[in-house]
C-alpha positions in Angstrom: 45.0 35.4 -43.2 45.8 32.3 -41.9 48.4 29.8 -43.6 46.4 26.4 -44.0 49.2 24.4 -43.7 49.8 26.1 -40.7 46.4 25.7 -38.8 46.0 22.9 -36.3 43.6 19.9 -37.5 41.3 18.0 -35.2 41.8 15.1 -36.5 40.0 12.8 -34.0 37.1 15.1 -34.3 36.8 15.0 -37.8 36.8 11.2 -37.8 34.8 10.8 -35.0 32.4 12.9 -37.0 32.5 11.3 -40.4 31.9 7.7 -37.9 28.7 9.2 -36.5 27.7 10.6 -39.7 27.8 6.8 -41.0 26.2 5.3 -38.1 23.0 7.8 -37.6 22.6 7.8 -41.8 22.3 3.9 -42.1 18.7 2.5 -43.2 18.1 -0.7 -40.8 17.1 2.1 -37.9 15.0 5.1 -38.4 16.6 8.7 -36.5 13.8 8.0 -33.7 14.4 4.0 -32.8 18.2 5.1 -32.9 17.5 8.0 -30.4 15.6 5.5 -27.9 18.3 3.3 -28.3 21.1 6.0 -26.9 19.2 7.3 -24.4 18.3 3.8 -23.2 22.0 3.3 -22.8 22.7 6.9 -21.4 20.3 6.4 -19.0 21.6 3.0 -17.8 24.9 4.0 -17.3 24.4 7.6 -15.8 25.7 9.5 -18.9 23.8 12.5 -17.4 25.3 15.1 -20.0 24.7 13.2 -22.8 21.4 12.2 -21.8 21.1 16.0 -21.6 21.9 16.6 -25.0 20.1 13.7 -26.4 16.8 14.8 -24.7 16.9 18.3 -26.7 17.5 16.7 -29.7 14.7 14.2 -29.5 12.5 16.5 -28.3 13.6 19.7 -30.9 13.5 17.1 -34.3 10.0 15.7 -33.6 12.1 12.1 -33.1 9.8 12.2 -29.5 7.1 14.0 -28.2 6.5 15.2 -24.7 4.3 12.5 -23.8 6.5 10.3 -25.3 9.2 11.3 -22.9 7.3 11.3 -20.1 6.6 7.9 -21.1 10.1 6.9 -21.3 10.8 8.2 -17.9 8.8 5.5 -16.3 9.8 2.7 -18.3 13.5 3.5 -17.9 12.9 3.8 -14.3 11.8 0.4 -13.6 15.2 -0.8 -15.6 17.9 1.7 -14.4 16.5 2.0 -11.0 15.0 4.5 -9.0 17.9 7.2 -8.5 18.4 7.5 -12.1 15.2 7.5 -13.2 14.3 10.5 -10.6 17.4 12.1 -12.1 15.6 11.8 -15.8 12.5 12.9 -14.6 13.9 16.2 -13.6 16.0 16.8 -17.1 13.0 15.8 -19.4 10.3 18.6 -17.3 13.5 21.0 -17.2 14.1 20.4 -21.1 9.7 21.1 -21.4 9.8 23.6 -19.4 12.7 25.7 -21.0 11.5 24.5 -24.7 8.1 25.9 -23.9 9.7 29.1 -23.1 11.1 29.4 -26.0 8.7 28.8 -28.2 6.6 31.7 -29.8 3.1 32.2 -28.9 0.7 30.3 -30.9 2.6 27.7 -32.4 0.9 24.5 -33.1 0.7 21.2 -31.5 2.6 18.3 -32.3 1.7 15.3 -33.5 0.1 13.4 -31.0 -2.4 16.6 -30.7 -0.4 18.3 -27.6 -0.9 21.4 -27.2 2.6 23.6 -26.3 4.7 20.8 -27.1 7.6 21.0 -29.2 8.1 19.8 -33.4 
């Protein structure tokens, strides 16, 4: 067993976690208008693995549909220019693609009435 005192602490982690925490749990934004924000801004400055990561979440919690992301391809495109809006196309049909896969057989469609999307 390990002594507690003796265990190294993250301490930059754990406040940059508690700081996130507080920002995503405030009331003025809902989860989804928050996650357009981010990617918005990922997008526009090339964050690439970020934007990664922010895709899958939007896509796994429901915060955006597959249409929805499609959609936000080509508006972002017309803002961050062509090259990075190319680049998003590719992760948002990768991250269908390999969420389809994964998904079970059967499962309903989303909101917007897609069939195989994501929820």
């Amino acid at each position: 067993m390990t002594d507690p005192a003796m265990e190294t602490v993250d301490s930059f982690g754990m406040t940059a976690e508690r700081q996130f925490a507080e920002v995503w749990s405030r009331t003025a934004l809902s989860d989804r208008e928050r996650r357009l924000l981010l990617l918005g801004l990922l997008v526009g400055q090339g964050f690439d693995e970020m934007t990664d990561v922010q895709l899958d979440a939007a896509l796994r919690t429901g915060d955006l549909t597959e249409p929805e992301l499609r959609e936000m391809v080509i508006f972002l495109t017309h803002y961050a220019g062509w090259i990075r809006g190319a680049r998003l196309n590719g992760q948002v049909e990768e991250l269908i693609e390999r969420v389809r896969r994964s998904r079970p057989a059967g499962d309903p469609p989303d909101r917007d009435g897609q069939a195989g999307s994501i929820r």
